[in-house]
C-alpha positions as CSV (number, residue, x, y, z in Angstrom):
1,X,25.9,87.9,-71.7
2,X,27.1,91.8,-72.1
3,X,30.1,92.6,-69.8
4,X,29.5,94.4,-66.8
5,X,29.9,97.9,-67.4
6,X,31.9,100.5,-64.7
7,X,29.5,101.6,-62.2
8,X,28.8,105.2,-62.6
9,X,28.3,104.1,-66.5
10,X,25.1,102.4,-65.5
11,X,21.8,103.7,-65.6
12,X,21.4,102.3,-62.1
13,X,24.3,104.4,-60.5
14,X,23.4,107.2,-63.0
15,X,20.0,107.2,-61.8
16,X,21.0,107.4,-58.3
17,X,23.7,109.8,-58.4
18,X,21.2,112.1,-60.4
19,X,18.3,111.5,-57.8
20,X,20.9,112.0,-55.1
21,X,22.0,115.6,-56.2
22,X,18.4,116.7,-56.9
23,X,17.3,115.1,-53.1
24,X,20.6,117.4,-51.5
25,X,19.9,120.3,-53.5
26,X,16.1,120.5,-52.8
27,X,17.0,119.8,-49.3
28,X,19.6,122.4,-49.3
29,X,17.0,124.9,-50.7
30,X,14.1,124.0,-48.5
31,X,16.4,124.4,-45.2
32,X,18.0,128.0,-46.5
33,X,13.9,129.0,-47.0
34,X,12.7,127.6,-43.9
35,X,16.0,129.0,-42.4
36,X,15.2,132.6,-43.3
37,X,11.7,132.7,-42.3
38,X,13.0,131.3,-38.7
39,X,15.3,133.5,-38.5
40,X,13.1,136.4,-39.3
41,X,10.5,135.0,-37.4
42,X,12.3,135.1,-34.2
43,X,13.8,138.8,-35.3
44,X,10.2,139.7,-34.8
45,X,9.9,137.4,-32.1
46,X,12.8,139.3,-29.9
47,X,11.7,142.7,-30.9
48,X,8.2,141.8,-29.7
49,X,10.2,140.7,-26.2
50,X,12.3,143.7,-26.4
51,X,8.7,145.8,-26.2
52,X,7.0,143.5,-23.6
53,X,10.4,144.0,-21.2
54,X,10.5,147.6,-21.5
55,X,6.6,148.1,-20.6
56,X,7.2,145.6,-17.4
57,X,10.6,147.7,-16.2
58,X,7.9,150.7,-16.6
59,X,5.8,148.7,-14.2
60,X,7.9,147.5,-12.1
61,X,9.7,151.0,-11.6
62,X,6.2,152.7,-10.6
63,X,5.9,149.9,-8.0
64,X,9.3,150.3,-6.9
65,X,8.6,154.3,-7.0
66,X,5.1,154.0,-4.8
67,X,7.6,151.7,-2.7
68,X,10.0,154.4,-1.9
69,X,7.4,157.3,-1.5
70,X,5.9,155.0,1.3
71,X,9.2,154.7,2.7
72,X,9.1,151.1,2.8
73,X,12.7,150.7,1.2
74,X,12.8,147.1,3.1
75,X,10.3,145.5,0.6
76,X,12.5,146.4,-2.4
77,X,14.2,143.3,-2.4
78,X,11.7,141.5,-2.3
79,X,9.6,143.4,-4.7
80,X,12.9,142.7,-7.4
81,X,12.6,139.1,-6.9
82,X,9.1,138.6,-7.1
83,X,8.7,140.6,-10.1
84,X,11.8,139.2,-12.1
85,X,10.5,136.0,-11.3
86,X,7.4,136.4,-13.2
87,X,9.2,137.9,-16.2
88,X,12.3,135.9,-16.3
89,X,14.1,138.7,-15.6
90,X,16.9,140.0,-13.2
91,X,15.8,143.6,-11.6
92,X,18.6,145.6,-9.8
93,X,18.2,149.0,-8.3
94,X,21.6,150.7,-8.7
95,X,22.8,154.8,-7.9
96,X,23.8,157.2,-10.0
97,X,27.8,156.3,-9.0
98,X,26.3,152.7,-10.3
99,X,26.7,150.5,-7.4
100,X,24.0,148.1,-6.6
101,X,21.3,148.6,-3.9
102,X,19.0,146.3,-4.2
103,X,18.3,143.3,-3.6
104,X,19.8,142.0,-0.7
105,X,21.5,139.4,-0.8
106,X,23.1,140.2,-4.6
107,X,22.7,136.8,-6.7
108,X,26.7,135.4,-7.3
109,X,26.4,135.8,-10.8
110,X,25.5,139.9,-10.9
111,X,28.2,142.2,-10.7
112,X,28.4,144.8,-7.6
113,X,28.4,147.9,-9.7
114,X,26.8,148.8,-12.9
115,X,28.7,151.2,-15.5
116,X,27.6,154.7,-15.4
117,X,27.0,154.2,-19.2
118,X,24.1,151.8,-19.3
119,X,22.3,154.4,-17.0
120,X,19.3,156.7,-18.0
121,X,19.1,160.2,-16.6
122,X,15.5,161.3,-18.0
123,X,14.6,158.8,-20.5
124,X,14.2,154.9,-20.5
125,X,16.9,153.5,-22.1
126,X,17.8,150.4,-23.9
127,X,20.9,148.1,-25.4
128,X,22.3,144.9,-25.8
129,X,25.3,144.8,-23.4
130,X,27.4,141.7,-21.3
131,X,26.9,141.7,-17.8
132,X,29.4,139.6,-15.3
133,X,28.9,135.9,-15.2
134,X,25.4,136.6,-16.9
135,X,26.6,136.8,-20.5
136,X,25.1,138.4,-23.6
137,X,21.7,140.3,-21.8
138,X,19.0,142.5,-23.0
139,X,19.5,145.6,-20.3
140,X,16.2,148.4,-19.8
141,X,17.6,151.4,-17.3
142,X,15.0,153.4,-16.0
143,X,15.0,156.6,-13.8
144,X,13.4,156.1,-10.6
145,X,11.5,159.4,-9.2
146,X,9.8,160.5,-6.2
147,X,11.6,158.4,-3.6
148,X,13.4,160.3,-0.4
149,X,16.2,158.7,-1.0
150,X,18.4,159.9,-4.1
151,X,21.3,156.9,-3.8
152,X,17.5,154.7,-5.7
153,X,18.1,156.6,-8.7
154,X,17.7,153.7,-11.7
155,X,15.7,150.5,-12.0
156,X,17.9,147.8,-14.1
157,X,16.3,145.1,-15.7
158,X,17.9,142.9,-17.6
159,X,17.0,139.2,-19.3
160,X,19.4,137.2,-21.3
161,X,19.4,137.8,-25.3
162,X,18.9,134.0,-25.7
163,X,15.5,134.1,-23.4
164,X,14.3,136.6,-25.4
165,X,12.8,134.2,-27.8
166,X,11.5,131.0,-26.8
167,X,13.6,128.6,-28.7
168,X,17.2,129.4,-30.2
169,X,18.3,129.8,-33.4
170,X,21.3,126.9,-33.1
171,X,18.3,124.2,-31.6
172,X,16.3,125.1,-34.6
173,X,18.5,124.6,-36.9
174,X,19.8,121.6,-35.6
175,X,16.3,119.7,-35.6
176,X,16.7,121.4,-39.7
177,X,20.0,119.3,-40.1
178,X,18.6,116.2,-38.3
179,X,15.4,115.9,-40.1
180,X,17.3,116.8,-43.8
181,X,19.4,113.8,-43.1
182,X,16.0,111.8,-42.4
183,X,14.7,112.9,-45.5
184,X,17.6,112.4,-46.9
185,X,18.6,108.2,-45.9
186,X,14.6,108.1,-47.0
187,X,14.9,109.6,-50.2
188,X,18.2,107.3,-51.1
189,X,16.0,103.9,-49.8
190,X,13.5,105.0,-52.1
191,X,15.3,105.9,-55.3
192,X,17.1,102.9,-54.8
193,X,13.3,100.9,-54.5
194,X,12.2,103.0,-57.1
195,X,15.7,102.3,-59.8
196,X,15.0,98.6,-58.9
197,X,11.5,98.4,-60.0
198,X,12.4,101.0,-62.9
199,X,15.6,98.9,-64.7
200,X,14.7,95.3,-63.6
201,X,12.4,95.0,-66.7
202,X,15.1,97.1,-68.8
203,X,17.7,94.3,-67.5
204,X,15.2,91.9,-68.8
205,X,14.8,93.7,-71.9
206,X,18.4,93.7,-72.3
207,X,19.3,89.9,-71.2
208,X,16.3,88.7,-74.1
209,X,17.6,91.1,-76.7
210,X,20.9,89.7,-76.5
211,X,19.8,86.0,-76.5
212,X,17.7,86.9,-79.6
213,X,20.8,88.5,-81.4
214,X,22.4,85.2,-80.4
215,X,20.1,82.8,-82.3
216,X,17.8,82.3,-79.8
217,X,14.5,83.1,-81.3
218,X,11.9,81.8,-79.4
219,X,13.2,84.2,-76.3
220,X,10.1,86.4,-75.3
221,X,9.8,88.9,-72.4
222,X,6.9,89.2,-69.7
223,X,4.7,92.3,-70.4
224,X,3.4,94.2,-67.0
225,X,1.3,96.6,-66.3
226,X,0.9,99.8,-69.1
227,X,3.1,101.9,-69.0
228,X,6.1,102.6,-71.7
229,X,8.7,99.9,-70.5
230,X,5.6,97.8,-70.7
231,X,4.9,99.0,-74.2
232,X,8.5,98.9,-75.4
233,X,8.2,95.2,-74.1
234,X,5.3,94.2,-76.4
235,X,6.8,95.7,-79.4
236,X,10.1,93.5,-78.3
237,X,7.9,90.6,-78.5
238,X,6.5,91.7,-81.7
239,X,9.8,92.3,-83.3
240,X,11.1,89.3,-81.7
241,X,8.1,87.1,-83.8
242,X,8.6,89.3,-86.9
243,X,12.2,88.3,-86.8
244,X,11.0,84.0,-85.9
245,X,8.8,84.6,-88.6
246,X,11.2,86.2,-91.0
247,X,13.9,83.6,-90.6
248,X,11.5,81.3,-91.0
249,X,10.0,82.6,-94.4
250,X,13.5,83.0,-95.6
251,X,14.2,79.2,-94.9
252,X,11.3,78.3,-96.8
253,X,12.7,80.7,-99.4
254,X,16.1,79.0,-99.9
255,X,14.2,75.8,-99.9
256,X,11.6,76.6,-102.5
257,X,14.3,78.3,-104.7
258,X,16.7,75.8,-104.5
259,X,14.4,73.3,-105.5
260,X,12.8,75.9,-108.5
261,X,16.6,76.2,-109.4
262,X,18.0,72.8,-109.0
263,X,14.7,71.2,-111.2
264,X,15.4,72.9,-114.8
265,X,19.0,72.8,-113.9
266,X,18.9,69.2,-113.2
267,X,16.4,69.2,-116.6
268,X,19.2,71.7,-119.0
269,X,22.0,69.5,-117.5
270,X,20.5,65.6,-118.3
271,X,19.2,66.7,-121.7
272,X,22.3,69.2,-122.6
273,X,24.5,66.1,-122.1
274,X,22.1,63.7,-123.8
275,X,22.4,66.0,-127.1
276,X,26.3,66.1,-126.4
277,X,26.8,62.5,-126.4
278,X,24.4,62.1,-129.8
279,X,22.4,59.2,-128.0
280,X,19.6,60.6,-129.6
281,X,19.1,60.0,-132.8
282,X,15.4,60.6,-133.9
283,X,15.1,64.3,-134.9
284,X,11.5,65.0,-133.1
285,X,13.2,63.7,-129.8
286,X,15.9,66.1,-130.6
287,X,13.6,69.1,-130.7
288,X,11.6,68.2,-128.2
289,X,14.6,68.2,-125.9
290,X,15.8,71.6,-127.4
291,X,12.1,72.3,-126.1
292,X,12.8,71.1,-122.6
293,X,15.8,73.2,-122.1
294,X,14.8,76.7,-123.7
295,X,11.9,76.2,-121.3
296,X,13.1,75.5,-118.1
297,X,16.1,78.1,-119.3
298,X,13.3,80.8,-119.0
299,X,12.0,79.3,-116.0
300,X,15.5,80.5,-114.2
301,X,15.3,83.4,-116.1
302,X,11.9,84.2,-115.1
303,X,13.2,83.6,-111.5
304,X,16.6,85.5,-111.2
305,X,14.5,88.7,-112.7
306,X,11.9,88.3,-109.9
307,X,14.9,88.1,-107.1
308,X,16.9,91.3,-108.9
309,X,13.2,92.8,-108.8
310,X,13.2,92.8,-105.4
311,X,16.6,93.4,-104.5
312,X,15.8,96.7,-107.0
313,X,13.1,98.0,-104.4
314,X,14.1,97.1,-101.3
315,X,17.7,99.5,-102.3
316,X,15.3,101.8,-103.4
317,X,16.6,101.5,-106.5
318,X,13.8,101.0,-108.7
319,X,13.2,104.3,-110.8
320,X,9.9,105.6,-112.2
321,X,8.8,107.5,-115.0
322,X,5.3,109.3,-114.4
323,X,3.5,109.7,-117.8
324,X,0.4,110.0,-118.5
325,X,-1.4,106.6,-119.4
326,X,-5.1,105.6,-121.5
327,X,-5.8,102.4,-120.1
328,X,-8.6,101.7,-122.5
329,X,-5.8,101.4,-125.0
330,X,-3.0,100.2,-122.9
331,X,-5.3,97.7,-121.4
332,X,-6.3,96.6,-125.2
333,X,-2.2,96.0,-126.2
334,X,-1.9,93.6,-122.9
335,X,-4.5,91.8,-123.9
336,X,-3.0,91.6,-127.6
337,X,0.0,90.6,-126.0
338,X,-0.9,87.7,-124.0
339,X,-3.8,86.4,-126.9
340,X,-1.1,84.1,-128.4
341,X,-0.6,82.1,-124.9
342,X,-4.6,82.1,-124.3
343,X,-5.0,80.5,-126.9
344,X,-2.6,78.0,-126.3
345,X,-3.3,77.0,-123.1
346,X,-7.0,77.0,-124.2
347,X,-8.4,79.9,-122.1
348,X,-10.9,82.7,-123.1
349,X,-9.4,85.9,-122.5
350,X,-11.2,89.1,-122.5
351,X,-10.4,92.6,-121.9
352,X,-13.2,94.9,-120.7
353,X,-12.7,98.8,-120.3
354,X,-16.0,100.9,-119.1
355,X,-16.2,104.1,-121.0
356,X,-15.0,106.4,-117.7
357,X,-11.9,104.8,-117.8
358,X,-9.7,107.4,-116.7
359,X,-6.2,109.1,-118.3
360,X,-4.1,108.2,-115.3
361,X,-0.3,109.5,-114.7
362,X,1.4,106.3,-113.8
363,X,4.6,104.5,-114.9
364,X,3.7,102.0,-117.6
365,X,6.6,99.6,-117.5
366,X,6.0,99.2,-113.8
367,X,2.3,98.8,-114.0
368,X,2.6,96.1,-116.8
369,X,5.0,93.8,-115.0
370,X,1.9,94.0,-112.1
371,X,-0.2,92.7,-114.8
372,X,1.8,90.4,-116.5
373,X,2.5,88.4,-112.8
374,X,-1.4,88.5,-112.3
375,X,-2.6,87.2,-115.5
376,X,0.8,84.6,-115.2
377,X,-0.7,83.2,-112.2
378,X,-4.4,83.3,-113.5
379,X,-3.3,81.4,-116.8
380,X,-1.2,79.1,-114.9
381,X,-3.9,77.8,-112.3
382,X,-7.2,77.9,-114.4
383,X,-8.3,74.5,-116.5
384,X,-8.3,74.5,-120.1
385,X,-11.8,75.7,-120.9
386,X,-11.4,78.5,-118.6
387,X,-12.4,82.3,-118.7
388,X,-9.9,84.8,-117.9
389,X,-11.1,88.8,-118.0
390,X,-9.2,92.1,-117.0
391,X,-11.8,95.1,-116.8
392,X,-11.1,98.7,-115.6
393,X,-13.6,101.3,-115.0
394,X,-12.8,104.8,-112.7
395,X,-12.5,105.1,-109.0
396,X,-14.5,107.3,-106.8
397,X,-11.6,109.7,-105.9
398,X,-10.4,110.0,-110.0
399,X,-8.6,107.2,-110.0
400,X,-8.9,103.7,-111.5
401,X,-9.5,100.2,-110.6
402,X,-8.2,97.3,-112.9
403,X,-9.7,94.4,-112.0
404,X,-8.2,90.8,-113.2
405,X,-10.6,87.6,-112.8
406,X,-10.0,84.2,-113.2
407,X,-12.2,81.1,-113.1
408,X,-9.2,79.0,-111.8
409,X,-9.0,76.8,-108.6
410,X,-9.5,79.5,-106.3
411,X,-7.8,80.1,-102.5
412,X,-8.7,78.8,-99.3
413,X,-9.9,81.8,-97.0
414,X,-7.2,80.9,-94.3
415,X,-4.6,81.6,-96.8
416,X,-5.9,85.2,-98.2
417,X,-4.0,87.3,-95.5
418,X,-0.5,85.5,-96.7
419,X,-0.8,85.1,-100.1
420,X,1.1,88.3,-100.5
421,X,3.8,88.0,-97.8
422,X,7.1,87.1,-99.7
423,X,8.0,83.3,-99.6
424,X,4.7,82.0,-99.5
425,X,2.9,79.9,-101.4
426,X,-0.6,78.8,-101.5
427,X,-1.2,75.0,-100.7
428,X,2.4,73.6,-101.4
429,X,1.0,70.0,-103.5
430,X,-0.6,72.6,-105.9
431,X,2.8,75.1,-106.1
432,X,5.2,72.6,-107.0
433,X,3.1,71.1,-109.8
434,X,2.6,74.4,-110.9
435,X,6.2,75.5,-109.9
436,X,7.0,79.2,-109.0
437,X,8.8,80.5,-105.8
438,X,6.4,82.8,-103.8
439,X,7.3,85.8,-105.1
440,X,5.3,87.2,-108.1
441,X,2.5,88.3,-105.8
442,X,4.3,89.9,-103.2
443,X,6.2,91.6,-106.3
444,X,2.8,93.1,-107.4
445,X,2.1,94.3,-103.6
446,X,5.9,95.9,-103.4
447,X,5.2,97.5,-107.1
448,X,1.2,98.6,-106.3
449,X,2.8,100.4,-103.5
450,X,5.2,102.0,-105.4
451,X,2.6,103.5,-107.6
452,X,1.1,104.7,-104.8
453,X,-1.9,102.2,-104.9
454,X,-2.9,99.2,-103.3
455,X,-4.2,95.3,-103.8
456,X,-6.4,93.1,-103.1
457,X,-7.8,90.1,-103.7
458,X,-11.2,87.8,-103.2
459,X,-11.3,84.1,-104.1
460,X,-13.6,81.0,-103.5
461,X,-11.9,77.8,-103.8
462,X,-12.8,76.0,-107.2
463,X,-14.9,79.0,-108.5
464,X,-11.7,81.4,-108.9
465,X,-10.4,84.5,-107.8
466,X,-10.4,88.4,-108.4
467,X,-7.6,90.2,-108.0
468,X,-8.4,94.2,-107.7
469,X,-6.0,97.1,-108.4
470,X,-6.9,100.9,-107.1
471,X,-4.5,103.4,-108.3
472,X,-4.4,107.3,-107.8
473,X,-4.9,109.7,-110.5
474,X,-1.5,110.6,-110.6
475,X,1.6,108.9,-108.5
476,X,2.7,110.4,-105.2
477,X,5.3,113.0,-106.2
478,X,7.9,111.3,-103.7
479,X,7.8,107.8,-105.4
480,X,7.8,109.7,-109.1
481,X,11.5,111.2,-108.2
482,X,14.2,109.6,-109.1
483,X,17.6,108.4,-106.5
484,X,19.6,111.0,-107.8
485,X,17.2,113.8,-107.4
486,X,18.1,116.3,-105.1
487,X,15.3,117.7,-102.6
């Protein structure tokens, strides 16, 4: 298993410390916006209670005024302390020297005289100001006239700045700070919910990868729901049987070669040292096993080319050379060509071109080593007797189609999709009598491909097989350039 890493180097602690900062810093935001409309809401709030004590001081003075012109200076008091009660409010009635007249008794916490500052003379007049015991207070002065008695000369009202508005700033703010850390312990439970059911499957993804890069194919991971860990799960699991399945074919592929190498080796070395030692002494058995070994010499000839073939394309190393190409002629030489080894092996061969077959812009050499692996196989598994044709004609799109059909032994219909995956061979009995490693077909799909075509094939078992080749009218300009070519 993968050593544990530190932990902020985790996604886990990563996730968290990033889900973490965003939580405080939304939080943060949220509570300086919801701050500043508070605040400015209870701004308005205190100048609205600023207005509404002003117009009851007006009141209460023109009571306290209707008071004194009756002469009834003995309900003063209690006209204060009824009043302030229903405003929340203290009233005093002070003189112009600022001592207090009214009411009687004076609460403990109001001072005995007022400063001649806070007073009004004509106007009504307002400020923030502390007061004795009483603190910070909201004070309205207010002229009192028409009373017989000039030592009644202003109404004072005052009311506490922090009764103004009916909840404080700090309370507020502190229900703010509480809640934030509420949201706060929440947001952390679920981020670390949420990074739990996030990286479990990526830990699982992780555990299986590394038990696959340790040999252990067959590991597999459990697929949930649809989303993209779920996704990147399948195409583990795909990879992870492209990978069983590769190591597999390549098994079979050091088997099959070994054998396909070891047999004429085996053949070239028992002969070889049969002609060294002169035990042979009639001159036909002599040739004959000159015969043997030139042979089975091209055999691993034959084979080593394929395997450099393929080591050529897969480096990307194989070059082409776009050219223009008549395959009514072209098609005629191959079939010159392979005449000689019809004939030998007793099969009709017969080339076919329909009179639209196309100029194409191909490479030759590449498209002939196609052909020469296609009519190989077709020679090698159709009887004596046998027909053999290759036939081209154009495509709808410009291009052509080569078609090569044989009247061999055919293919089993659960072994078409394979037949050109690398390493495989069809129905094992029949490939090692007829030798061969796997590879010529899947050459011809690597090369088609090059060429910017494609292959296929149709087959019936014991009436033969066609094999079909659709190329462009002229190679894709990316597989025509050559390694060294600079973009």
């Amino acid at each position: 298993m993968p050593a544990d890493k530190p932990f902020f180097r985790s996604l886990r602690a990563r996730f968290l410390f990033y889900f973490l900062i965003l939580s405080v810093l939304s939080l943060m935001l949220l509570g300086a916006v919801f701050g500043y409309f508070v605040l400015r809401q209870k701004h308005r709030e205190e100048i609205k209670a600023r207005n509404e004590l002003r117009g009851q001081a007006q009141d209460m003075a023109l009571d306290l005024e209707l008071v004194l012109a009756l002469g009834q200076v003995d309900r003063i008091s209690q006209l204060l302390r009824l009043e302030g009660n229903l405003v929340n409010a203290t009233g005093l009635v002070v003189s112009s020297g600022g001592d207090v007249m009214a009411p009687r008794p004076l609460p403990a916490t109001m001072p005995r005289k007022i400063d001649t500052s806070l007073l009004a003379k004509s106007e009504i007049k307002t400020q923030e100001t502390d007061i004795g015991n009483v603190g910070e207070v909201f004070l309205v002065a207010i002229p009192l006239q028409g009373g017989q008695d000039p030592t009644y000369y202003n109404l004072i009202l005052a009311k506490g700045v922090r009764d103004l508005a009916q909840t404080s700033t700090g309370e507020i703010m502190r229900n703010v700070l509480i809640a934030a850390a509420i949201a706060l312990g929440l947001s952390i439970l679920l981020a670390l919910l949420l990074s739990s059911y996030v990286l479990k499957p990526l830990q699982n993804l992780t555990h299986a990868a590394w038990d696959l890069a340790h040999g252990n194919l067959d590991r597999r991971v459990e697929v949930r729901g649809q989303d993209e860990i779920s996704e990147l799960s399948q195409y583990f699991n795909y990879m992870a049987e492209r990978m069983q399945q590769s190591t597999q074919l390549q098994k079979d592929f050091v088997a099959n070669v070994s054998h396909e190498i070891r047999t004429p080796l085996t053949s070239i070395e028992g002969f070889s040292q049969a002609l060294i030692e002169d035990i042979v002494p009639a001159e036909e058995d002599r040739k004959r096993y000159l015969n043997i070994i030139s042979e089975e010499s091209r055999r691993l000839k034959r084979l080593v080319s394929q395997l450099l073939t393929f080591s050529r394309i897969d480096a990307g190393g194989w070059v082409l050379h776009a050219a223009p190409l008549s395959l009514s002629i072209w098609l005629a030489e191959i079939g010159e060509k392979f005449q000689p080894l019809a004939i030998e092996k007793k099969l009709n061969l017969i080339v076919e071109t329909a009179a639209d077959t196309p100029i194409i812009e191909t490479d030759r050499d590449t498209l002939e080593q196609i052909l020469q692996n296609l009519l190989d196989n077709a020679m090698k598994f159709t009887e004596p007797g046998g027909e053999i044709i290759v036939s081209s004609r154009q495509s709808d799109d410009g291009g052509a189609i080569i078609e090569v059909r044989d009247t061999g032994q055919g293919i089993p219909g659960d072994e078409l999709e394979q037949i050109f995956d690398r390493f495989v061979r069809v129905e094992r009995s029949r490939s090692q009598r007829y030798g061969g490693a796997g590879l010529g077909l899947s050459m011809c799909r690597d090369l088609v491909n090059l060429l910017g075509g494609r292959i296929g094939v149709l087959s019936e078992p014991e009436k033969g097989s066609v094999f079909t080749i659709e190329l462009p009218k002229a190679m894709p300009a990316i597989a025509s350039r050559k390694p060294d070519d600079k973009q």
